[in-house]
ZAMARGU-4260 file (C-alpha; in steps of 0.2 Angstrom, whole numbers, plus 5000, padded with zeros to 4 digits):
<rodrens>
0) 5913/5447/5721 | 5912/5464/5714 | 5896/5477/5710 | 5892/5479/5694 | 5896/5497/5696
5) 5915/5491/5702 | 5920/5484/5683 | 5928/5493/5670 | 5919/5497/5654 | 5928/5482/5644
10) 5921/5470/5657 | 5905/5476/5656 | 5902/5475/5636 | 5908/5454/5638 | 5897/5451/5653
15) 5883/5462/5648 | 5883/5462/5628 | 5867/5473/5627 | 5867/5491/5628 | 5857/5497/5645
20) 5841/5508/5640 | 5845/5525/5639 | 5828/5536/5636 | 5830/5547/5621 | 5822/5562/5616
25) 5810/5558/5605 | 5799/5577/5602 | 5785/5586/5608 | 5772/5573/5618 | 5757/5570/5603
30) 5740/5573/5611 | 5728/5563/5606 | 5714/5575/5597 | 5696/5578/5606 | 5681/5572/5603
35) 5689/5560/5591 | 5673/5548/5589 | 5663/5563/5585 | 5673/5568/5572 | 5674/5551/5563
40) 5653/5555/5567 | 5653/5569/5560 | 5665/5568/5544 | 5650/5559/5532 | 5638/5571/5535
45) 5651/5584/5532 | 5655/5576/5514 | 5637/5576/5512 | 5633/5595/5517 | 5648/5599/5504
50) 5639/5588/5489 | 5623/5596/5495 | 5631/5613/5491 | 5636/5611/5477 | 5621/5604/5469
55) 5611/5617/5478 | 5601/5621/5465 | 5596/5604/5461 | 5591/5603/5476 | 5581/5619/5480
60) 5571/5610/5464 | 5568/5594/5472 | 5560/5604/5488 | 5547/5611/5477 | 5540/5595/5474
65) 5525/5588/5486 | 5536/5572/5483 | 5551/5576/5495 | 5540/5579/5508 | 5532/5561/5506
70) 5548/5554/5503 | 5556/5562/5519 | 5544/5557/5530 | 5542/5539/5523 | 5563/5538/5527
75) 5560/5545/5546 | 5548/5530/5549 | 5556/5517/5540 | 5572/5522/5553 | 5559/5522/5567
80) 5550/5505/5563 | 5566/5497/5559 | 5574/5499/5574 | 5558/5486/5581 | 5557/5475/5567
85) 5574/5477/5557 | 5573/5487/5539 | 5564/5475/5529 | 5549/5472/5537 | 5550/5492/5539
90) 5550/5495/5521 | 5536/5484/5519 | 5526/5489/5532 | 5528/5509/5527 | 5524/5502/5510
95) 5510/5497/5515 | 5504/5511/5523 | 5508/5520/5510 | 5496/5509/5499 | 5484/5512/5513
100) 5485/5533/5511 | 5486/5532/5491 | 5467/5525/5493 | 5460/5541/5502 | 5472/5553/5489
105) 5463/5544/5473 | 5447/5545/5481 | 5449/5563/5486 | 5453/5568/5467 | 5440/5558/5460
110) 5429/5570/5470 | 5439/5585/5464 | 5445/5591/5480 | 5462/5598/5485 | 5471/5585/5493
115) 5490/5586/5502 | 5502/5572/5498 | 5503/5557/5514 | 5513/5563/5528 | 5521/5550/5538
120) 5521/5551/5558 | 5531/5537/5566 | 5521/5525/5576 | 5505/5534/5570 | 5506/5529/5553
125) 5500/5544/5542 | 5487/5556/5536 | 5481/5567/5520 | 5476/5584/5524 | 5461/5590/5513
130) 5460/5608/5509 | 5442/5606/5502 | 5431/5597/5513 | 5417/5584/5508 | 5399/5590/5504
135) 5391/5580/5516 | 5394/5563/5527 | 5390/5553/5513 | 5406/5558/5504 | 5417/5560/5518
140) 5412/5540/5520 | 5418/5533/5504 | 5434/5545/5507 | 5434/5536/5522 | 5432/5519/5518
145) 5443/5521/5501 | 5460/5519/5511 | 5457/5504/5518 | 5450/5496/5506 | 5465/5501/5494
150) 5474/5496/5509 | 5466/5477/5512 | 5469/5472/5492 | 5487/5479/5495 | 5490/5468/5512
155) 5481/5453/5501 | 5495/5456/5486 | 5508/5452/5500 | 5495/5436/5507 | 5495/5429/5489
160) 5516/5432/5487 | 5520/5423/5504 | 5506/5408/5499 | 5516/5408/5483 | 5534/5410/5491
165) 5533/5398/5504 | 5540/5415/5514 | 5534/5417/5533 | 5541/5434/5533 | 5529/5440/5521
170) 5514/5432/5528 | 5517/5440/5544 | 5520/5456/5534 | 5500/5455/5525 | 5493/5450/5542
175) 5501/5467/5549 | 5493/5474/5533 | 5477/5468/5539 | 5479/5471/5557 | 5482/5490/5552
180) 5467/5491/5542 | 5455/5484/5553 | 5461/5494/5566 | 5458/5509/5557 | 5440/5504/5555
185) 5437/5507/5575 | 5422/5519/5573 | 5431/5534/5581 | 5435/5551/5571 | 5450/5555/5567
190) 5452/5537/5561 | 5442/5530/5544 | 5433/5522/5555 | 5423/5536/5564 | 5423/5545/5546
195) 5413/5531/5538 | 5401/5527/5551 | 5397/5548/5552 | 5386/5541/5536 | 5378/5527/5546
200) 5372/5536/5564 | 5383/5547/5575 | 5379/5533/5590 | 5395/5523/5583 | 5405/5538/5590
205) 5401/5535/5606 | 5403/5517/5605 | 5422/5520/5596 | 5425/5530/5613 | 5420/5517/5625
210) 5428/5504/5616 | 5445/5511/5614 | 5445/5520/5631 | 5443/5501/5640 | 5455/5496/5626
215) 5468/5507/5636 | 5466/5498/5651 | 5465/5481/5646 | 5479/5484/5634 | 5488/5499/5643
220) 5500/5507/5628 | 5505/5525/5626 | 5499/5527/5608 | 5482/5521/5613 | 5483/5536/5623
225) 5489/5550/5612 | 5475/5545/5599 | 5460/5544/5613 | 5465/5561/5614 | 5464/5567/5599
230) 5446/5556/5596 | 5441/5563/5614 | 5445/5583/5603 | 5436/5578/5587 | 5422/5569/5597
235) 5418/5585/5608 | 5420/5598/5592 | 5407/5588/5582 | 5394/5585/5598 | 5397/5605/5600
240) 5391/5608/5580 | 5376/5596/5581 | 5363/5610/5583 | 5372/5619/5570 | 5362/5619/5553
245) 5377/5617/5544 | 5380/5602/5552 | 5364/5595/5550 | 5362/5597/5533 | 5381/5590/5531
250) 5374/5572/5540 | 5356/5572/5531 | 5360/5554/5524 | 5350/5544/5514 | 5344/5528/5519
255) 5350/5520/5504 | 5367/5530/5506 | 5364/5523/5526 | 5363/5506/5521 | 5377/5506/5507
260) 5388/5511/5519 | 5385/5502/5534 | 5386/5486/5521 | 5404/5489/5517 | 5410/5493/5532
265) 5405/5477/5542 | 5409/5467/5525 | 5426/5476/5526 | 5427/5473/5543 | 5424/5453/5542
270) 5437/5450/5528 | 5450/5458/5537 | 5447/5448/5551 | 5447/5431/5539 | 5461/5438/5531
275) 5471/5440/5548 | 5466/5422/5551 | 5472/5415/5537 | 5491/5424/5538 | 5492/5423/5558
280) 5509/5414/5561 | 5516/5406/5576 | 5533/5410/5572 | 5541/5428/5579 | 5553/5439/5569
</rodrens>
């Protein structure tokens, strides 16, 4: 018996037809580049920073528009709420708030102040800035009350839809249109709530606090929290202008004004809870 070494080169190719593997030289090793996923990232927004620049002037035109800023912020929470709830009960639901802000705007104008566009803040919903302030409570009120009552007929439009559809998805969108509107009525400034009943009797404030402040332990959540401070700062700047002149001439209210108010708001406050009622479903999204 011979080695495989021991044949001759004639023997080998009949036993072994199959050329042995012989490494070859095949270049330079090719490293893979860095950061390769970040590139991949990174390439659309690139593409888009080039279209952007080269229709910067169209552009710089739509940033002059109180519209973009509206628009852009409405984008940023419907990215927020849809990574809860998915993007369509998102869109609705910033819809809806949207609805919700248009409300206060009309109101605002129809008073002839300067009013700001709706700004949308993630998992706070949104707010108007007004430039002019109301004359007294009893305008601030109907300001107040405006947005959820635009608000309520625009959850109601979705009620009626889902009744019409047959579609679970919507009626669970209307009742989160009510639910947002009546929680906006909780009597406590900076909310509609605390604006409206600043036209009834300054006690409601108080009230607001202590309810929302065993709200937070009953129903710990860190929202709760950010806006019991802000309440807790609006609630303290007002008790500190009560003996300011100003100030009492700005909630001199009268009855009839008192009573109109306090009318709407409980009336409001009782067909949002029905309306929650009626869209409540069972079923989770």
């Amino acid at each position: 018996m011979r080695w495989v070494s021991q044949l001759t080169p004639e023997e080998r190719r009949e036993d072994f037809p199959y050329e042995p593997y012989e490494p070859s030289d095949w270049g330079p090793v090719q490293h893979e580049p860095r950061f390769r996923i970040l590139r991949k990232l990174a390439a659309p927004f690139i593409a888009l920073g080039l279209l952007v620049w080269k229709l910067k002037f169209a552009v710089l035109a739509i940033f002059k528009f109180k519209l973009f800023a509206t628009s852009a912020s409405m984008l940023v929470s419907i990215a927020a709420y849809a990574w809860l709830w998915g993007w369509k009960f998102a869109v609705g639901f910033v819809l809806l708030i949207f609805v919700h802000e248009l409300g206060h705007v009309i109101e605002a104008k129809r008073q002839g102040l300067d009013v700001s566009a709706p700004m949308f803040i993630p998992f706070l919903g949104a707010a108007i800035a007004l430039r002019d302030q109301p004359v007294n409570a009893w305008r601030e009120a109907q300001i107040g009350i405006a947005g959820p009552i635009l608000g309520s007929i625009g959850a109601a439009g979705v009620w009626l839809a889902a009744e019409q559809l047959d579609s679970e998805f919507l009626e669970a969108l209307a009742f989160t249109g009510f639910f947002i509107n009546l929680f906006n009525l909780l009597p406590v400034v900076p909310l509609d709530g605390g604006r409206i009943v600043a036209a009834i009797h300054p006690i409601f404030w108080l009230i607001g606090f202590a309810g929302l402040f065993g709200l937070i332990f009953l129903a710990p959540n860190p929202i709760l929290i950010v806006i019991l401070f802000f309440v807790g700062l609006e609630l303290w700047r007002r008790w500190q202008e009560r003996g300011n002149p100003e100030a009492a001439a700005y909630y001199d209210v009268k009855p009839w004004q008192r009573f109109a108010t306090a009318a709407a708001y409980f009336g409001l406050a009782a067909l949002l809870v029905l309306g929650m009622s009626a869209s409540h479903v069972e079923k989770t999204f």
